[in-house]
C-alpha positions in Angstrom: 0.0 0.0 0.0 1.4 4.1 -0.9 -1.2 4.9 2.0 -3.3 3.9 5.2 -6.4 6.0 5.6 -8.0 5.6 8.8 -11.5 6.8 8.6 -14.9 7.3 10.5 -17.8 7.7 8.5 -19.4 10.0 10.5 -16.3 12.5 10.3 -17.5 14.8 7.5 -13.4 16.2 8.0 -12.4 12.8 7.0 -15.1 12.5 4.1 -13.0 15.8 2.9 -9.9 14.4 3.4 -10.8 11.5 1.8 -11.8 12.9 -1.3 -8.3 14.8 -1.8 -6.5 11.7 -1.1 -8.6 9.6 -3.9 -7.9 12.5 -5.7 -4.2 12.0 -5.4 -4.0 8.4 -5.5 -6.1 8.7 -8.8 -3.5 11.0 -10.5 -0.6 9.5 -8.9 -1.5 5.5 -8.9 -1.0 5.0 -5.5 -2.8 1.9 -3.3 -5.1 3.0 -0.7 -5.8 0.8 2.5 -9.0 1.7 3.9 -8.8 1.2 8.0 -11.4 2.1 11.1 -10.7 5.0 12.9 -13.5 5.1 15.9 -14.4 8.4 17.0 -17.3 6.7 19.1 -14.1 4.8 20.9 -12.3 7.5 21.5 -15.2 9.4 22.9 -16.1 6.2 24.8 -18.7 7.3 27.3 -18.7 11.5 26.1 -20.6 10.7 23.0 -23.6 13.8 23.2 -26.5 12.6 22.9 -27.6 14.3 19.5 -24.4 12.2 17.9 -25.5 8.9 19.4 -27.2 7.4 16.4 -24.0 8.7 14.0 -21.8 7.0 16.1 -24.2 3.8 16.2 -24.4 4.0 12.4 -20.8 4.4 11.9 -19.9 1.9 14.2 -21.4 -0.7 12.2 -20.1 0.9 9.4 -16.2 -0.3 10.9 -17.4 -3.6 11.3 -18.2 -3.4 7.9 -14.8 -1.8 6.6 -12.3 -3.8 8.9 -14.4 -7.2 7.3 -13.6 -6.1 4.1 -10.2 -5.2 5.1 -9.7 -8.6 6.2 -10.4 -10.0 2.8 -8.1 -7.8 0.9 -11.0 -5.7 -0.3 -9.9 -2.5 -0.3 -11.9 -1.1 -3.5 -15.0 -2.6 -1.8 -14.3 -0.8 1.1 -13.5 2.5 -1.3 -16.7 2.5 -3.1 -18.6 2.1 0.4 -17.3 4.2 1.9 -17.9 6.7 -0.9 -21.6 6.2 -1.0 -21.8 6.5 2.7 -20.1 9.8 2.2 -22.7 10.9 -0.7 -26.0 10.3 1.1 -24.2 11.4 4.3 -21.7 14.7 4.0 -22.5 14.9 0.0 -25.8 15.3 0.7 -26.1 17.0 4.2 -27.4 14.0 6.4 -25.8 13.0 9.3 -24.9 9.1 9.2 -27.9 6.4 9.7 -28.5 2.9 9.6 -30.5 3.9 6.8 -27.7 5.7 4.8 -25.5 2.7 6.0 -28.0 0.2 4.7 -28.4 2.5 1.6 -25.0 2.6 0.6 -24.5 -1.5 0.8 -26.6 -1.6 -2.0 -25.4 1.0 -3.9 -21.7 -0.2 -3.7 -23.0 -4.3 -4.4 -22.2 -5.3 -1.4 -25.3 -6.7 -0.4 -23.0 -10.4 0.4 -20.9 -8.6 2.9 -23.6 -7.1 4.5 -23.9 -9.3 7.9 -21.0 -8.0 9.0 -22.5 -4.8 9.5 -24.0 -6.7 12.6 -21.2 -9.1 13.3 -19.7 -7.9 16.8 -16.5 -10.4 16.7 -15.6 -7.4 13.9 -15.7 -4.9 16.9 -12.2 -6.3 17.7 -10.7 -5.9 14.5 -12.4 -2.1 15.0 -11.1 -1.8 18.2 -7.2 -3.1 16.7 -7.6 -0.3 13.9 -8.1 1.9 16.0 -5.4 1.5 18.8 -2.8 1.1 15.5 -3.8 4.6 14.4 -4.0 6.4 17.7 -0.5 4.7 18.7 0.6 6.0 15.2 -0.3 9.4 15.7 -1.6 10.2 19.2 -2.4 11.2 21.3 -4.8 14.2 21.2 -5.9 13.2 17.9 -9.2 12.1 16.0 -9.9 11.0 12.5 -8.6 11.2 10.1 -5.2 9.2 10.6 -2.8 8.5 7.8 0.3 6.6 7.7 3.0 5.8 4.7 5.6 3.7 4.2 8.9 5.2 5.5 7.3 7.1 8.3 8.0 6.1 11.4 4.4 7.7 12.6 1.3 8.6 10.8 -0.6 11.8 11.2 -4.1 13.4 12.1 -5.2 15.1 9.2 -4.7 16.8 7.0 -7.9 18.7 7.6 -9.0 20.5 4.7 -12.2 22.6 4.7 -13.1 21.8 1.1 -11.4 19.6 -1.7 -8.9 20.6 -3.5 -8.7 20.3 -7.6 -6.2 18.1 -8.4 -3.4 20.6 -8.9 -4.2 22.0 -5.1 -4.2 18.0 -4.1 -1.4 17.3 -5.6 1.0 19.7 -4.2 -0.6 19.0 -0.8 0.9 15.7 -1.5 4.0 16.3 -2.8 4.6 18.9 0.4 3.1 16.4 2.8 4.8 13.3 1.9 8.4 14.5 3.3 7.1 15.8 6.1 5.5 13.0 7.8 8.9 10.9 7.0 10.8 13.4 9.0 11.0 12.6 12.2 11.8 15.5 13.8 8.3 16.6 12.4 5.7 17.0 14.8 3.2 19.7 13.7 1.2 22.1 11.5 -2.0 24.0 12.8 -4.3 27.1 12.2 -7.7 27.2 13.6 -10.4 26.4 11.6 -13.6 29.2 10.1 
């Protein structure tokens, strides 16, 4: 793999970040492996109540992913998660088990569906996400990414829209060194 992407489906930061980095991998020819990233984990037992059914949905969602995972699928997992993050972020709805349900369908994945509802996934879920937040903790949330020849991986980047390819591109191509240098620790501006 040229990247790990550690995602939750509810992040609509990730769903940006996401979309710059198939962006990249798409001009570049890089292989993406899709991973979980929990933000219901890492908020385990701070979750407001308004967010509960996101981070439900989402959480079956990981089972989902890491499933997928397991079996080498990361295109599956790709065109999943991408119409999760159309109904969801795309289309400005937070994340159900009826976008959830929705984008199984969508993406053909109506065979791997039961894992949506499998809880011996929730390990693998739970693995993902300590690998991540080891990787590039701690203070962190999603999304992580990690490449070969970096000793760490890092939250983000964050981007508040997604970039044409050009914009993408040099994000790339400025990133890249950056998180193999270890002496790097961080970039930051607040956010509008």
């Amino acid at each position: 793999m040229d990247a790990t992407f550690f995602l939750d489906p509810a992040c609509p930061w990730t769903w940006r970040t996401s979309r710059w980095l198939v962006a990249v991998a798409d001009a570049r020819g890089l292989h993406i492996e899709w991973r979980a990233f929990s933000l219901a984990i890492l908020n385990s037992g701070r979750v407001p109540p308004e967010y509960a059914d996101a981070m439900t949905a989402s959480s079956r969602a990981l089972r989902l992913v890491e499933a997928l995972r397991a079996e080498g699928r990361h295109d599956d997992v790709a065109r999943f998660y991408a119409e999760v993050g159309a109904r969801s972020h795309d289309a400005g709805n937070p994340l159900s088990a009826k976008i959830v349900d929705a984008a199984i369908e969508a993406a053909g994945l109506r065979e791997a569906a039961p894992a949506l509802d499998d809880d011996r996934w929730d390990e693998a879920v739970r693995e993902s996400h300590a690998l991540a937040y080891a990787s590039a903790g701690p203070d962190i949330g999603a999304p992580v990414l990690m490449v070969p020849g970096a000793e760490r991986g890092i939250h983000g980047p964050i981007l508040t829209e997604v970039p044409g390819t050009d914009d993408a591109l040099t994000i790339w191509d400025s990133l890249l060194p950056l998180i193999r240098m270890p002496a790097f620790h961080e970039v930051k501006r607040a956010r509008h």
